[in-house]
N, C-alpha and C positions, 0 to 999 in steps of 0.2 A: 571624507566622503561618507555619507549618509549608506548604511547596512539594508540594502535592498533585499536581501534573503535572512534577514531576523527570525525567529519564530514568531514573531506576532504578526506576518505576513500569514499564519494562517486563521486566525483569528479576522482579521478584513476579509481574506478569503469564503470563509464560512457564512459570516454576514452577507456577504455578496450571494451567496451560492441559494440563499433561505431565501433573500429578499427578492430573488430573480424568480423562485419557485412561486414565492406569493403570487409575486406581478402575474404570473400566467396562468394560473392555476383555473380561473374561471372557463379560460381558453379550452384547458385542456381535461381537466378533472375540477368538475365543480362538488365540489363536499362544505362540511362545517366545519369552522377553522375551532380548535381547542384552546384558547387561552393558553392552557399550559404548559404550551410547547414554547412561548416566550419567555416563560421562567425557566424549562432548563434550559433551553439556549443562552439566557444569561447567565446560568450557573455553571453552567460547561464550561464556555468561553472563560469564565472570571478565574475559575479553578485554573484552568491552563494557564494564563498570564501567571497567578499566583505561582503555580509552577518555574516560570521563567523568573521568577527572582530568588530561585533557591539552588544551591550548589550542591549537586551529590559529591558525597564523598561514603563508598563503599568499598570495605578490602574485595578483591579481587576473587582470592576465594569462595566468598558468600557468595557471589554472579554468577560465577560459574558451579559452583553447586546449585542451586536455582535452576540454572542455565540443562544442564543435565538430566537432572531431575522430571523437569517440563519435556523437555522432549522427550524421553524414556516413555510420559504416561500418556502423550499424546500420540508419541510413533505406536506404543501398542494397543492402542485403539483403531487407531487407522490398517496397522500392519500385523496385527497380532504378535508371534517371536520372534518375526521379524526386525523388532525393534532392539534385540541386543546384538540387530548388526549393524542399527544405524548408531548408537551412540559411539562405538569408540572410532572411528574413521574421522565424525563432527569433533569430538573431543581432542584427536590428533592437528587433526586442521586449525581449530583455536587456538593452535599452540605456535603455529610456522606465523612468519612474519606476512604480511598478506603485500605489502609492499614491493618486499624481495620477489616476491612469488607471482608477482600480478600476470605477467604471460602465461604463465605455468597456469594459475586458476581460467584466466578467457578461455584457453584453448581448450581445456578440459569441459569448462562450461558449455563451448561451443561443439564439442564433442558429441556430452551427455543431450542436448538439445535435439542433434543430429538421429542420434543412437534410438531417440523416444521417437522419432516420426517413421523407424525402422520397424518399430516395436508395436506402433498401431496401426503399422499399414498406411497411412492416410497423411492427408496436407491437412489439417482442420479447417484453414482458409476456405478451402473449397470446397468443404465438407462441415460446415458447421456444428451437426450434430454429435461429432466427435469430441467436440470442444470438452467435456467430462472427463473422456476417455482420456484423453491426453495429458489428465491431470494426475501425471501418475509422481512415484519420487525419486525416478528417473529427471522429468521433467524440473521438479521441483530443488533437487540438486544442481541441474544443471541450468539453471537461471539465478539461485542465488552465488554459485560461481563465477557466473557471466561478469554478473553484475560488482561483485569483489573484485575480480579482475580486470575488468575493464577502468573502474573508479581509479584505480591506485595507480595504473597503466597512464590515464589521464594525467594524474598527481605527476608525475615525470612530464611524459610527454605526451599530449594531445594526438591523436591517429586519428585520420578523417577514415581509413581502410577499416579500421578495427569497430567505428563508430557505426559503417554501412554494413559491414559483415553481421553484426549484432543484431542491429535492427533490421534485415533483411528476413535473417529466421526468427526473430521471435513477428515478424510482420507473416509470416506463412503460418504462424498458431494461430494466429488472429486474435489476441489477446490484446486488447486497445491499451488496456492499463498498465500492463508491463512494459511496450513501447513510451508507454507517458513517462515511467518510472526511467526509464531508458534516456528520454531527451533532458527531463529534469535535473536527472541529477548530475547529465554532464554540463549543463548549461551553469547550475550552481557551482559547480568543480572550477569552471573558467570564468569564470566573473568574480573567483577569490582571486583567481591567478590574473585577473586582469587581460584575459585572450581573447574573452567572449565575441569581442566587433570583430577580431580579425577570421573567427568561422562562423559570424553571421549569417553566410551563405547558406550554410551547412544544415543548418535549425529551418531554415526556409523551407531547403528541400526534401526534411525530415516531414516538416509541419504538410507539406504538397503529400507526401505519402501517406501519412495519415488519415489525410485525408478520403484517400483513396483506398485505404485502409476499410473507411467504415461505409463509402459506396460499395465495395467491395462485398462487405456485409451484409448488406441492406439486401440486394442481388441475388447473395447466396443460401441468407438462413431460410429459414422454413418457416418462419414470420412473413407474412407478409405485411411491413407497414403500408401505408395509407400515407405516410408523413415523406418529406422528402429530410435531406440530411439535415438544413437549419433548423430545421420544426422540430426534428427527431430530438437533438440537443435541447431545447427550453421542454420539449415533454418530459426526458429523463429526469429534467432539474425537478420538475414540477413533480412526478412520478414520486420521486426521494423522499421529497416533503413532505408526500401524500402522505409515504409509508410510516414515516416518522410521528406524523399527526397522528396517525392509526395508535401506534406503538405508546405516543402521551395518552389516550386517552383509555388504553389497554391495562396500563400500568399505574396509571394514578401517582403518587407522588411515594407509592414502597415498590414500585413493581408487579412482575407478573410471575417470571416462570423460574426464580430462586436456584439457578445450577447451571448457568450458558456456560461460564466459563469451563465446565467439567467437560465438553463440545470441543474437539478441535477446531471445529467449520460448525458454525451458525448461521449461515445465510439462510439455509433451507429451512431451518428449525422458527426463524424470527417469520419468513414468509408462511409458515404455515399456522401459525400464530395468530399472525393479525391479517393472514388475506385466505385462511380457510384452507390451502390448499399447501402444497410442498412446492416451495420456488424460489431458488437462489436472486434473493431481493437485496437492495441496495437500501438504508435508513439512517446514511451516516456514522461518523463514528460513535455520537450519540446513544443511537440508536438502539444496539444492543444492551449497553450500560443503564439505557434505560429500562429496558423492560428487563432485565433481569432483577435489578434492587433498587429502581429508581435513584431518587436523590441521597441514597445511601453510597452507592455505586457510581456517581459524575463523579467525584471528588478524583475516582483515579485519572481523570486529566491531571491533576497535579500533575503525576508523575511523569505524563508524554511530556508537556512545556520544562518539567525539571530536566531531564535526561539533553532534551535540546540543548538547553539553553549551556546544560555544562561541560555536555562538546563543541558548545561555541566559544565559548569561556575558552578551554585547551587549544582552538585553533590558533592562537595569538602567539603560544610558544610552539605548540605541537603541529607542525605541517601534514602530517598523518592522520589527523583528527579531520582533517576537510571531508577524504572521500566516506567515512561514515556519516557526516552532517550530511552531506549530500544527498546519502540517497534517503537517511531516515525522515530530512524535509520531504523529499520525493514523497517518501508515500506520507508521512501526514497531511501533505495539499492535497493527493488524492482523494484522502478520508474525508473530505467536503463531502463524497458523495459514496466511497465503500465502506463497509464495516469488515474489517479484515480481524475481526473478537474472535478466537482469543490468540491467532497466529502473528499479529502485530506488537505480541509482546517479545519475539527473540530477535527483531532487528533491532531493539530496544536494549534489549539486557547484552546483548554480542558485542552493540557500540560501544554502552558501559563498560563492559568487561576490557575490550582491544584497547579505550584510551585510561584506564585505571592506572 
């Protein structure tokens, strides 16, 4: 049977995601299209494939020094001393089996989730403006927990109760992406394990909430669109594209702003960039890499298609290797449309590290 969740599922993906933003673009944002936004899109893309034909093989050690290191200089930027209390808790936890532990990590995830909506007072749902505040690492603890334990919980057994509890709170953050993260990567989980049709139900009624999800939205933010929900979708696409185009023609073929990656969180730094103003913008995974060193800087797709591809490589003997493909596919199909620079590099090196 033909590998419908390959990593070059996002490579179609991406092409699909561009070529949908072209189509509408007049529609909705008419500007001047850059030529040179076709060459890095084909050197992005071709790097990542390249990627998918190479096997890492790194001692374990080196990951996780890396692994440590990175967090240390990003938690005390964000937390200041705070940050020599995040590493050795992360450092314990990389060590317990994530498998054995799967309930053990949901609940706590489900916990710390809880714990953050006590901590800011507020549903964000309903309060959109909060949506920042929320972003605390409280929060952020407790949804890559979620997410670990839920995965490997799946890997055993499949819970339609554990799958609605999840996505119930993280559907009250109002966080679209982590829900997506959320249905993707249990959909990929059960379509290795061959289960997928028998909770097709399940995704239905996931896909009906999310929907409602982002009327929900729509409703509550302090935006008011003018677009209704299917419009709102082909603008965003278009919107990405927009910003992307901005970002080619900002950066030229060395770049612009030489030091993103020193940023824990980019989004605001790229939006204020190329649209004048501070504002957590979307540009693809691209996007960043490009404007920081241009076509110095794509090449590290290599690395996102290697790392895939050689925990897909492991799934064949290693059954444990699925729930990390799973969600690490997750968010690279996202990356069509976020740029998660430079935080998208430790579900990356974590995956690496757990199937080493």
């Amino acid at each position: 049977m033909k590998d419908f969740f390959n990593p070059n599922i996002f490579i179609f993906t991406y092409i699909l995601f561009v070529f949908t933003g072209l189509i509408f673009k007049t529609r909705y944002l008419d500007y001047s299209l850059n030529p040179l936004i076709f060459f890095y899109v084909f050197c992005g893309l071709f790097c990542f494939y390249i990627g998918t034909k190479i096997n890492l093989k790194i001692k374990k050690e080196y990951i996780l020094f890396i692994i440590l290191v990175l967090l240390f200089y990003y938690s005390f930027i964000l937390y200041s001393y705070y940050a020599f209390l995040i590493v050795a808790p992360v450092f314990f936890i990389l060590k317990l089996d994530f498998k054995k532990h799967s309930k053990l990590f949901y609940f706590l995830g489900v916990a710390l989730l809880i714990i953050n909506f006590i901590y800011i007072r507020d549903i964000p749902l309903f309060n959109p403006d909060l949506r920042r505040k929320a972003l605390t690492i409280i929060f952020v603890c407790g949804y890559s927990l979620l997410y670990i334990g839920f995965n490997f919980q799946t890997l055993k057994k499949f819970s339609p109760k554990l799958f609605i509890l999840a996505f119930f709170i993280l559907f009250l953050y109002g966080y679209r992406t982590y829900i997506l993260i959320l249905i993707l990567s249990t959909a990929i989980i059960l379509y290795y394990k061959k289960e997928i049709k028998s909770n097709l139900w399940l995704f239905v009624l996931a896909l009906i909430f999310f929907i409602v999800l982002n009327i929900a939205f729509l409703s509550f933010t302090s935006q008011k669109w003018k677009l209704d929900f299917l419009n709102l979708i082909f603008y965003r696409i278009s919107y990405t594209v927009y910003v992307l185009n901005l970002i080619v023609e900002k950066s030229g073929y060395f770049g612009y702003y030489h030091g993103l990656w020193l940023h824990p969180i980019t989004g605001g730094i790229v939006g204020k960039i190329v649209l004048g103003y501070e504002h957590n913008t979307t540009s693809t995974i691209l996007g960043p890499l490009i404007l920081d060193f241009g076509i110095i800087e794509v090449p590290i797709m290599i690395f996102f298609g290697s790392v895939l591809a050689t925990i897909r490589k492991k799934m064949k003997n290693l059954k444990r290797a699925v729930p990390y493909y799973s969600i690490l596919l997750s968010i690279t199909l996202l990356c069509v449309e976020i740029s998660p620079i430079p935080l998208i590099i430790f579900p990356y090196l974590i995956a690496l590290y757990k199937i080493s």
